[in-house]
N, C-alpha and C positions, 0 to 999 in steps of 0.2 A: 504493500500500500504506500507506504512512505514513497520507493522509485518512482511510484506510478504518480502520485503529488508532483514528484518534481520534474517528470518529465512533461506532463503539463503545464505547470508553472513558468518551465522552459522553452517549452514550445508556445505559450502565450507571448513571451516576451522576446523569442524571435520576428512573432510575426508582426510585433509592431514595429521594426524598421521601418525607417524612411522606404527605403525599395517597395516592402510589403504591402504598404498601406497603401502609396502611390499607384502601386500592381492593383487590390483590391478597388480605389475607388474607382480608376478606369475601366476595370472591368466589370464595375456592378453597370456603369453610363452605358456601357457596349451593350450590355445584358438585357437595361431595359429598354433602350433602341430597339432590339428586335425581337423584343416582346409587344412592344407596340406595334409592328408591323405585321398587320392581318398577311396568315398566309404561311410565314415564318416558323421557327420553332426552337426552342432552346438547343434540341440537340444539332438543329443545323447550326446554331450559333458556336455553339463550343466548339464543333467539327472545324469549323472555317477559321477560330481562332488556335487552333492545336497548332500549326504551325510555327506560331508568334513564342511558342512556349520551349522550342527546341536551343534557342541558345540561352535560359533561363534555370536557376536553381531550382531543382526537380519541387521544392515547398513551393518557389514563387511562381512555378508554371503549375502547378496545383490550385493554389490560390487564384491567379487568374481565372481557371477555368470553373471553379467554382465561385466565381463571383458573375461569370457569363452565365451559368445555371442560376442560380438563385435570381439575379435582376431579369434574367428574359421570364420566369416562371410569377413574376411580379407585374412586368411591366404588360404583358397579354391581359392583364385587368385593365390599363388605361384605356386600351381604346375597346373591350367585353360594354367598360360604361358610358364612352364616351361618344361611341357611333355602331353600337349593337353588335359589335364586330371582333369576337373576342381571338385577339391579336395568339395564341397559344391554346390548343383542346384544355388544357388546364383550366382554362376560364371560360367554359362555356355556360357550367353553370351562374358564375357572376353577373352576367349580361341580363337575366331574368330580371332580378331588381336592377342590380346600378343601372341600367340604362334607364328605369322608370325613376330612376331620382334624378336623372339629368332631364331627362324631360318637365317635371316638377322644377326645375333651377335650382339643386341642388350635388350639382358634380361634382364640386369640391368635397362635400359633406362624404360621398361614397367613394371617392378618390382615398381622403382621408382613413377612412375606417379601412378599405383595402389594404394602406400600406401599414396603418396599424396592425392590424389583422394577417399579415406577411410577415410582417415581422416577428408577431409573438407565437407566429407557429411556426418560422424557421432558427429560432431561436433556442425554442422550448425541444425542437428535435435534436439539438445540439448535447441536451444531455442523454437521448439515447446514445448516440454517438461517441461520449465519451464513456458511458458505462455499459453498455452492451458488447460494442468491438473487441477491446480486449481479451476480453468471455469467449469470445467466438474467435478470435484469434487461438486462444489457449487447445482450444476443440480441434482446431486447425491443424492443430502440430503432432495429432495425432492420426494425420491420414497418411497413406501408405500408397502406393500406384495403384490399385485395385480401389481405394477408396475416393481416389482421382478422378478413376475412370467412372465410376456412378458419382461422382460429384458434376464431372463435364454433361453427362447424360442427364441428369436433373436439371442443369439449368436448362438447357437444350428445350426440354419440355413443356417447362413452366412458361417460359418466354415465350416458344411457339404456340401456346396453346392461348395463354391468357391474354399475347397482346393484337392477336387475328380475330377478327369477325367469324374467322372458319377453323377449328382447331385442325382439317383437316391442310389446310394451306398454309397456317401456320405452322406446321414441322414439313410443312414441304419446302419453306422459304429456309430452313433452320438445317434442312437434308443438303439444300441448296451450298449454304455456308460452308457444312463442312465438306462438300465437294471441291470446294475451291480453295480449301483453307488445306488440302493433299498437295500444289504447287509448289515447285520448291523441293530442294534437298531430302530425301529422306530421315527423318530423326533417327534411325536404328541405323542405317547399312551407306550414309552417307551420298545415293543414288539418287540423280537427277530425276524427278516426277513430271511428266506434264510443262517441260519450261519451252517444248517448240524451241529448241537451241536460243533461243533468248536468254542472255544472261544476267540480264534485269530481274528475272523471275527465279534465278539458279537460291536467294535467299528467300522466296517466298513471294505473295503480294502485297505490298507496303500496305499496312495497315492504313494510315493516315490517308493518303490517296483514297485508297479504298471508303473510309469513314467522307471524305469532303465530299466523292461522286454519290453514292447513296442518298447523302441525308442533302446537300447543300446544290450539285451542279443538277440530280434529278427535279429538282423543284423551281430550278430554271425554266426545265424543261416542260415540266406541269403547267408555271405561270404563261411559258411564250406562246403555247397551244390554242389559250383560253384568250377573249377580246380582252384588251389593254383596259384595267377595273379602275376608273377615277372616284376615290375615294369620299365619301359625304363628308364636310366641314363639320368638327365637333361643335357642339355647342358651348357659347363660352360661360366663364363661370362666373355666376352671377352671387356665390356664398363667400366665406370664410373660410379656411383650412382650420380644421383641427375639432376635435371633441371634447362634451362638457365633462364633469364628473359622472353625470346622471347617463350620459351615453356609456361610459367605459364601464361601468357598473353593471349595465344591461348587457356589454357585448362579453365580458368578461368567463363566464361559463363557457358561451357558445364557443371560444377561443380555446379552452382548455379542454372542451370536448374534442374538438378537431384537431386540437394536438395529438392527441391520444389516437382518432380514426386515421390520421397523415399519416402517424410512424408505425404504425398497422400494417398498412397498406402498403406503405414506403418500405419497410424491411420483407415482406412479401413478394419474392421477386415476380415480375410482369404486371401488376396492378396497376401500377403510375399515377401522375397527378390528377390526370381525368377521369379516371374513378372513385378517388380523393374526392374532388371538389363536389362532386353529385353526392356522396356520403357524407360528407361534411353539410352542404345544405337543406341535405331534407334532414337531418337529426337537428339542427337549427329550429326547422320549421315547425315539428315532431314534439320540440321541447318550448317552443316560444310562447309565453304570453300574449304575444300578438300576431296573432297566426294571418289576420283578415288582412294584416301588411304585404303579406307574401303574396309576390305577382305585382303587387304596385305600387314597391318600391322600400322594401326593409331593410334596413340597415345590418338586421340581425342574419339574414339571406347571406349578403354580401362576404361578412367578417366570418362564416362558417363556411362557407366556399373556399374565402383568400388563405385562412387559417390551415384547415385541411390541404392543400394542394401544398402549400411552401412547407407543411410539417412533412412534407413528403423526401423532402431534397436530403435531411439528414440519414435521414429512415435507410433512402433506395442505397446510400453510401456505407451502411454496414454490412449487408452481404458484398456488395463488390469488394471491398477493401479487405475483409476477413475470408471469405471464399470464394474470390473470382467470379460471384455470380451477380451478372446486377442487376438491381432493380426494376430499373428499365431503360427505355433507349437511349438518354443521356448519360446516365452510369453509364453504359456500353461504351460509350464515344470514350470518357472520362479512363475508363480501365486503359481504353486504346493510349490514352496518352501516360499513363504507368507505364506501357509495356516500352513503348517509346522514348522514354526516361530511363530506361534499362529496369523497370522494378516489375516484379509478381506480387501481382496480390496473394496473400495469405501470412502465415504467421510473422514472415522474415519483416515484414514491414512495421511490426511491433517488437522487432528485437535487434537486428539488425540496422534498419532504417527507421527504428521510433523516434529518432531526433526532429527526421524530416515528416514523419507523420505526427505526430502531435503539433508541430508547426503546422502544417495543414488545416488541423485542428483549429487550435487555435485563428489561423486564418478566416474559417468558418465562422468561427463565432464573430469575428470583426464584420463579416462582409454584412451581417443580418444587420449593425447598428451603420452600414454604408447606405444600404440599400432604404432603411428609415429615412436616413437625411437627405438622401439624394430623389428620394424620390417623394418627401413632402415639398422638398427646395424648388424640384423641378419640373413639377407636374404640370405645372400651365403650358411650360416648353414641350416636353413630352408628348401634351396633348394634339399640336400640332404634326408631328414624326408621323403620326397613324392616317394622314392626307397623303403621303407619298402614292403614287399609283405605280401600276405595274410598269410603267415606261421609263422609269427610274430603278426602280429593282431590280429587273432581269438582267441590265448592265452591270450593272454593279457590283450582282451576286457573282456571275460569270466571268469576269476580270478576277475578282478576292477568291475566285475558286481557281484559277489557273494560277496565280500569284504562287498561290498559297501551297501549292502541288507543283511548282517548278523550283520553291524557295528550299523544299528537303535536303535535296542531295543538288540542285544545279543540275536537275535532269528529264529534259523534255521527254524521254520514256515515260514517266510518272505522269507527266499533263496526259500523256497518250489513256494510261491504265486508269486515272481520275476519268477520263471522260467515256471510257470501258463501263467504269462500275455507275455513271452518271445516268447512261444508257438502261442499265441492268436496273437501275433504281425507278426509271420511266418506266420501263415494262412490268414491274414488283407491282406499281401502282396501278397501272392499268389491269393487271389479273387478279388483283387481290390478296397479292404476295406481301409477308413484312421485310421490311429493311433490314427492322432492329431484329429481327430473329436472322436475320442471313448474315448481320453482325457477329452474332454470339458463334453461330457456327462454325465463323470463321477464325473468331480468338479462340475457344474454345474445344475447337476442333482437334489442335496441336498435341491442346492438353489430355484431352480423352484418349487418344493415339496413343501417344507415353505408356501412359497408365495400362493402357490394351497388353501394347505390345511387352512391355516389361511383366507386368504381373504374369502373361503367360510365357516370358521365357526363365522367369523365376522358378516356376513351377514344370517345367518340361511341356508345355502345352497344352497341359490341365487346368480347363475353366473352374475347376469349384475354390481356385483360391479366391475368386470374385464374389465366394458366398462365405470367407473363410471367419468373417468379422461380423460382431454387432455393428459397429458403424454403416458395412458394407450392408444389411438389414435394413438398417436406419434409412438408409437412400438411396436404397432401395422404393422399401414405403415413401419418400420423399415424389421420388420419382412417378409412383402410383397416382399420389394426390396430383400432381404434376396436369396429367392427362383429364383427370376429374373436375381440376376444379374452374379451367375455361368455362362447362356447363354451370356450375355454381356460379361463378361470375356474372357470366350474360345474362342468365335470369336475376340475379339482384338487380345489375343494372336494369335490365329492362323494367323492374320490378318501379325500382325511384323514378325515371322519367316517368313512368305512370302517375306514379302519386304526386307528383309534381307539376304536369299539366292537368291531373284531375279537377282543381280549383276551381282553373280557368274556363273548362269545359260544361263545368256544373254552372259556371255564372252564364255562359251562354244559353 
C-alpha cells in the first residue's frame, strides 16, 4: 500500500509539468473540436492524433491522447444541444432535452450542466481507475500462453458481438482482423506470411496507418458520397453560465448514479459510451421528481446522459490497460498507441512501467479539471465549430490523414496501406461490418497466435493444456457470456428507446 501511495503521488506530480499540462490543455481544445463536429468521433480523433505522439514521452503521448478522448466524448454534447445534432453517438441521448432548453433560451443553462455533469462522471471514474487496475493487473500476472490465448478469444467476442447490430457480422469483421493481422513475419519459425514480396509488410501492417484508414480516411469517404450538409446556425445564448445551489443539489444523485452505470459499462468490454448515455438517462428519468420535464427540456435528462457516457472513459481504460482488452473502439485506437510506444498492456505496465503509468494516471485526472474550464470558458466559441459543413471537412480530414500516415516512418508505402484500410473501412460500413472489431482482430490476433502456438508446442501438440487451469475455465465462461450477451444488450437497448419515446407518443 505505502508503494502504491507513492507511486501515485508521483505520478500526480509528474504530470503536472509544464510539458504535461501544456500537452493536456491542447488536447482537451482538439478533443472538443471534434466532438463538436456532427459526423466525427473520438476514436477518429485520437486515430488522427496518434501520430503527433510518436516523438513524445510515452506518459505525455498518453496524456495527449486521453485528453482527445475525454474532450471529443464532451464536446458531441455542444452541438447534441445546440443544433439537434449530436456531434459523437455518445450524445444522442443528450439532444432529447438540451436541444428543448435551447429552444426555451436556455443553452447556456444545458451547456452548463453538460460540462458539469462531464466532469463529475469523468472524474469520479478516475477512482475506478486507480483502484481497480492494479487488482486486475495483479490477476494478470498470472496468465500463462494458454490463458492468452482464451484471453485474445474473449475479447474477440465480446467486441464482435456487442459493438454490431448483427452478432453474426460482428465476428465476421473480428474473423476479418485477424486474417490480416497473419501479415508479416511468422512469430514461431520467423517465415514471411502473405507480404506479396513487399517488404513494407515483411514487419506486419503498421498499426497506426491501419487505425487513421479505418476510423479517420473511411469517413472521408462516407462524408464525400453524401450532398455537401450546410450546417443550421446555433442559437445564441441568451442565459448565464453556471448553476444555482438549488440546481446542483437536484442534479447531484443523478451524477452519482451515472457514475456508477458509466464504469459498469465502461469496464465491460464492447458497451461504450452510447449505451452509457441511454442508461444513464432513462434511470434519471426513472428516478426524477420531475418526470413531466422529460422530452421538454430537463436538466436532470441532460446531467444523467453527460454523467454516464464520460464515467465511461475511465471504466473502458481498465481492461485495456490491465488485459489488453478494450473497452471499446477508442480504447482500441489508445492500446494501438501503447503498442507503438513499445508497451503491452498487462501487468508489466504496473511494475515495470508504473512510473509512466501512474503519470498517465494522474494525467487523467488533470485532463477532467481541463476539460471543466475549457469548456465553460469556451463554449460560446465552440458553439460556432458545429457550423463547419462538409466542404471544409472532407479536406481537411484527408490532408491530416495522409500527413499523419507519411509522418511515421517518411514512407509513402504507409499513405498507400492508410488508404488500403481507408477503403476497407468504406466497404465495413457499407455491409454492416465493424471497424472497431476488425481492430481488435488485428492487435489481438498476434497475441492469440503466441498463446496457440506455444501452449501446444509446450505440450507436444496436446490441446487439453488449454483446459489445464481454472483461469483457463474462467475465460472460458468469459468467453461464453461473450456471445450471449450482444442479445442481452440489444434488447435492453431497445428496451430504453422504448420507454423513452413512450412519453412523447402517449402525449400525441
Amino acid at each position: 500500500m505505502p508503494d502504491t501511495l507513492l507511486l501515485v503521488s508521483q505520478g500526480l506530480l509528474h504530470a503536472l509539468s509544464p510539458i504535461n499540462l501544456l500537452a493536456m490543455l491542447l488536447a482537451t481544445v482538439v478533443g472538443i473540436v471534434i466532438g463538436c463536429l456532427p459526423g466525427l468521433s473520438a476514436a477518429m480523433g485520437v486515430a488522427l492524433l496518434l501520430p503527433v505522439t510518436f516523438g513524445m514521452d510515452p506518459a505525455t503521448g498518453l496524456i495527449v491522447l486521453g485528453g482527445v478522448y475525454c474532450g471529443a466524448i464532451f464536446g458531441g454534447s455542444i452541438s447534441a444541444i445546440l443544433i439537434h445534432t449530436p456531434g459523437t453517438p455518445a450524445s444522442a441521448a443528450t439532444a432529447i432535452d438540451g436541444y428543448q432548453l435551447t429552444l426555451q433560451g436556455r443553452a447556456a443553462k444545458a451547456i452548463s450542466v453538460a460540462c458539469i455533469a462531464s466532469f463529475c462522471g469523468g472524474l469520479l471514474s478516475c477512482l475506478s481507475l486507480y483502484c481497480f487496475s492494479p487488482l486486475l493487473a495483479q490477476l494478470a500476472m498470472k496468465f500463462k500462453s494458454p490463458e492468452y490465448f482464451w484471453l485474445s478469444l474473449f475479447g474477440l467476442t465480446i467486441i464482435a458481438g456487442v459493438s454490431s447490430k448483427s452478432m453474426l457480422k460482428g465476428l465476421m469483421s473480428g474473423v476479418l482482423g485477424l486474417l490480416l493481422s497473419t501479415i508479416g513475419m511468422d512469430p514461431m519459425e520467423g517465415v514471411p506470411r502473405f507480404t506479396f514480396d513487399f517488404s513494407i509488410l515483411d514487419s506486419g501492417i503498421n498499426t497506426t496507418c491501419a487505425l487513421i484508414g479505418l476510423f479517420s480516411m473511411s469517413q472521408v469517404l462516407i462524408l464525400a458520397e453524401k450532398a455537401i450538409v450546410q450546417r443550421a446556425r446555433p442559437v445564441d445564448f441568451k442565459d448565464k453560465i453556471g448553476l444555482s445551489a438549488g440546481e446542483v443539489r437536484r442534479l447531484t444523485p443523478h451524477v452519482l448514479r451515472s457514475w456508477i452505470i458509466g464504469n459498469i459499462v465502461g469496464i465491460l468490454p464492447g458497451a461504450g459510451a452510447s449505451i452509457a448515455c441511454f442508461m444513464g438517462y432513462n434511470e434519471a428519468r426513472r428516478f426524477s421528481r420531475h418526470k413531466e420535464e422529460f422530452g421538454k427540456g430537463s436538466i436532470e435528462g441532460v446531467a444523467g446522459s453527460e454523467a454516464a457516457n464520460n464515467a465511461v472513459t475511465g471504466g473502458s481504460l481498465i481492461p485495456t490497460l490491465t488485459l489488453g482488452i478494450p473497452g471499446e473502439s477508442v480504447t482500441a485506437v489508445l492500446m494501438g498507441g501503447l503498442i507503438i510506444h513499445g508497451l503491452q498492456p498487462g501487468p508489466e505496465l504496473f511494475t515495470t512501467y508504473a512510473g509512466m503509468t501512474y503519470t498517465f494516471f494522474g494525467g487523467f485526472v488533470l485532463i477532467q479539471f481541463c476539460m471543466l474550464a475549457v469548456g465553460l470558458a469556451g463554449c460560446r466559441a465552440f458553439a460556432q465549430i458545429g457550423r463547419l459543413s462538409d466542404a471544409i471537412l472532407i479536406p481537411s480530414i484527408f490532408l491530416l490523414c495522409v500527413v499523419g500516415s507519411y509522418a511515421i516512418h517518411n514512407n509513402f508505402e504507409e499513405v498507400v496501406i492508410m488508404f488500403c484500410f481507408g477503403l476497407l473501412g468504406w466497404l465495413a460500413h457499407k455491409f454492416g461490418l465493424n471497424t472497431a472489431a476488425i481492430v481488435l482482430g488485428l492487435i489481438l490476433g498476434p497475441i492469440g497466435e503466441k498463446g496457440l502456438r506455444r501452449s501446444l508446442l509446450l505440450n507436444d501438440g496436446d490441446p487439453s493444456i488449454l483446459f489445464s487451469t481454472p483461469l483457463c475455465w474462467l475465460l472460458i465462461g468469459l468467453c461464453i457470456f461473450g456471445l450471449i450477451s450482444p442479445l442481452l444488450m440489444r434488447r435492453m437497448e431497445k428496451r430504453m428507446e422504448e420507454q423513452i419515446e413512450k412519453p412523447g407518443l402517449d402525449k400525441a
